[in-house]
N, C-alpha and C positions, 0 to 999 in steps of 0.2 A: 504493500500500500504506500509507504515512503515513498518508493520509485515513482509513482503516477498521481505523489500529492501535488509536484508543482505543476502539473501541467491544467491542473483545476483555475489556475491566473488567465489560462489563455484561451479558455471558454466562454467566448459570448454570448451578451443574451439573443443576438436574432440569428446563435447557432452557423456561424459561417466562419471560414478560416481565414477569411481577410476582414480587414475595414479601412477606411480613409483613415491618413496618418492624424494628426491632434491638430485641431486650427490653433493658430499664434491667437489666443485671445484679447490680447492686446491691439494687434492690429484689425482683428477682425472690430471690434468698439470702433477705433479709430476711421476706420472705413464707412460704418453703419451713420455714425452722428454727419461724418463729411459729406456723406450721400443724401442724407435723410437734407441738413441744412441747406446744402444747394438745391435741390428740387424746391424746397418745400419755401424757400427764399424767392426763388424762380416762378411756383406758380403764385405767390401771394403777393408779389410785388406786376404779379400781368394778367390775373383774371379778369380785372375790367377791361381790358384790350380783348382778353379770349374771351369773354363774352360779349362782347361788342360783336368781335366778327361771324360767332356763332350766330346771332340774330340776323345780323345782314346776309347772311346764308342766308337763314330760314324765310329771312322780306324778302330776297329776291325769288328763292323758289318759290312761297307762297303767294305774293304779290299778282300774278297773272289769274289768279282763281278765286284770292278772298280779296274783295272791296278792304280800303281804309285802315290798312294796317300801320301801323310809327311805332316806332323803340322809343322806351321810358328804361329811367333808374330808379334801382331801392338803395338802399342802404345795406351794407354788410363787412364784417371786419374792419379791412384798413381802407375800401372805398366802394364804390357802386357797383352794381351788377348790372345787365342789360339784360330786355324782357321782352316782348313783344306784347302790344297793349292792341287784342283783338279778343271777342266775346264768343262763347262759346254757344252750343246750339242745346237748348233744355226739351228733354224728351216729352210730346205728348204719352196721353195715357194708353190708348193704342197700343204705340210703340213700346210702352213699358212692358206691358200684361204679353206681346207677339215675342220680346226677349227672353222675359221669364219661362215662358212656355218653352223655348227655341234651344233654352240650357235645360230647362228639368228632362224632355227629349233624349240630349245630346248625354245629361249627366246617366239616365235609363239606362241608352244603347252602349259607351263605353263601361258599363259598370257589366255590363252582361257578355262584352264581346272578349274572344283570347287570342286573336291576330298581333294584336297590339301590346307591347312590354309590358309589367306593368307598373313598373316604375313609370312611364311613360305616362299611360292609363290615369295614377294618383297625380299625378302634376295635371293631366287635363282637367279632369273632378275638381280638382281644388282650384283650376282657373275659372271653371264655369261655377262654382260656387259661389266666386265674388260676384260675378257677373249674373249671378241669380240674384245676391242679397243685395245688390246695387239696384237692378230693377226694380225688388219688390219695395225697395226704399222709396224708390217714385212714383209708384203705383199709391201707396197709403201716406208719405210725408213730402211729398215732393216740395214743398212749398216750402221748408223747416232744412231744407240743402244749403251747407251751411259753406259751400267756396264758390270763389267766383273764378274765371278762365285766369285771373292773371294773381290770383293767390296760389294756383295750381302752378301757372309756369313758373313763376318765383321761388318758389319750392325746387322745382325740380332744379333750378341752375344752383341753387345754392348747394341740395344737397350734390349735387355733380363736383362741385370745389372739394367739398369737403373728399369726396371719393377719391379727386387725385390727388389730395396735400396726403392723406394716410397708404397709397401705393405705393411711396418711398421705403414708409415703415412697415408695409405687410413683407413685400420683394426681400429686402434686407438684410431682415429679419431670418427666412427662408433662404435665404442666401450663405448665411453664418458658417452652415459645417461645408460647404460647397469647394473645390480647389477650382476656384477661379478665380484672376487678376480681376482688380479694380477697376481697369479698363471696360473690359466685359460687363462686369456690376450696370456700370453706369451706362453702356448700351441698352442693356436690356429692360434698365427699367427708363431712361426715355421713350424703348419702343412703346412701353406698357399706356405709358400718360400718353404718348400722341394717339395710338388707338384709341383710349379711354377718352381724348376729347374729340376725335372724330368721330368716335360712335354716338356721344352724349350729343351730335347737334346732327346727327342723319334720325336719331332718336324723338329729338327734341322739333324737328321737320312732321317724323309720321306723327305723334301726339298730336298736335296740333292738329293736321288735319283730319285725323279721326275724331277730335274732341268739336270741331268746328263742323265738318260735314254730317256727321252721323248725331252726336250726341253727348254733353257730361256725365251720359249716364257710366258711359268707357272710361270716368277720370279713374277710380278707383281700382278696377281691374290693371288697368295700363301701369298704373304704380306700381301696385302687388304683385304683378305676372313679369311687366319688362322692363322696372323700374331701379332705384338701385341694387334690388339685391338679384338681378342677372349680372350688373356688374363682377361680382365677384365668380361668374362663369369665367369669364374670358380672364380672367389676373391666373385661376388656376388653373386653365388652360396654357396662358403662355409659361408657368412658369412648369407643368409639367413639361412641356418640348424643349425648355431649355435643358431640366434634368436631364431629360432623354439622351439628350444631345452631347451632355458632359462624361452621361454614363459611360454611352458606345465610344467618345472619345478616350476617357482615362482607363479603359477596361483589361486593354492589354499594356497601361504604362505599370512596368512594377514601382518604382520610386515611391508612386503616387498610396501604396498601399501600406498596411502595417499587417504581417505577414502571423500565425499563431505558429508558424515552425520555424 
């Protein structure tokens, strides 16, 4: 038993005979606070710019289709935000009672069918469920709807800032036991914020016009379904393809490993 007591050191807990060598934790800090303060310096000192231009997207795309649309400012952290100051379209009662019917249906037939994953399946049901409890809101308190079009888009630019100033610190963070230069770091989480503000204003485009053509009854769903928290789809998306990508790189480097024999 002597004989095979020290080899009990080299037994890991996820059971494999390698691992990545020890990060420098010193440096890796060092790198975290540099990254995190220059993005995070970067978009707070230029969100009123990025949402300026965000909006003039959305007027000029929208502009040929909806009458009387003009950018206004709010107020927010260290200065203004840009908005788009156009009314939204409130559902008659019709409308409300042919949505509600159109989900409880749709919620029926996927609850029943097994084509479809279903993990898949529960993310549908629970989308049509807002989109049930949103109708029947209009159907019996329509009147007691308590936002207007441009407390809703207010909302959504500001919560979008907040989503990129903390992708510095999620990436990072996830970054920490990774053997990657600083270089690379800082690539890939600008790629993360420029997709993350070009999606938030191709996003910030279709709201609108779904909230404007069709109805406020979609504010709620639209939030809850492709609102911020799809955001965090695509962050841990990108940052699986970059593991991926480090994996198959470092796999046959041995340097890069800490060896059990």
């Amino acid at each position: 038993m002597e004989k095979y007591s020290g080899l009990k050191a080299n037994i890991h807990r996820h059971r494999s005979y390698r691992r990545l060598l020890e990060v420098d934790k010193q440096k890796a800090i060092l790198e975290l606070i540099f990254t995190i303060l220059l993005f995070n310096s970067i978009i707070i000192l230029f969100y009123p710019q990025i949402t300026l231009w965000i909006n003039q997207a959305a007027g000029l795309v929208l502009s040929p289709i909806f009458q009387n649309i003009r950018i206004i400012t709010t107020k927010f952290f260290l200065g203004d935000v840009y908005l788009l100051e156009i009314s939204g379209s409130y559902p008659g009662l019709n409308f409300s009672i042919f949505i509600s019917l159109f989900a409880l249906i749709l919620i029926f037939l996927i609850s029943r069918q097994d084509f479809v994953s279903h993990s898949i399946s529960i993310w549908l049901i629970f989308a049509l469920l807002i989109v049930l409890l949103s109708s029947l809101f209009f159907i019996f308190s329509a009147r007691f709807f308590p936002y207007s079009m441009e407390a809703f888009l207010d909302l959504y630019i500001k919560t979008s800032i907040c989503i990129w100033i903390i992708i510095p610190w999620i990436i990072m963070f996830s970054f920490i036991p990774l053997p990657i230069n600083i270089g690379l770091k800082l690539i890939f989480v600008l790629m993360i914020i420029l997709y993350a503000i070009i999606f938030s204003m191709f996003r910030y485009i279709v709201f609108i016009f779904i909230l404007k053509s069709l109805s406020v009854l979609f504010m709620a769903p639209l939030y809850f379904i492709l609102g911020p928290f799809l955001d965090f789809v695509y962050i841990v998306g990108f940052y699986a393809f970059v593991v991926s990508k480090i994996a198959r790189r470092i796999d046959k480097l041995l340097p890069e490993w800490r060896w059990s024999y």
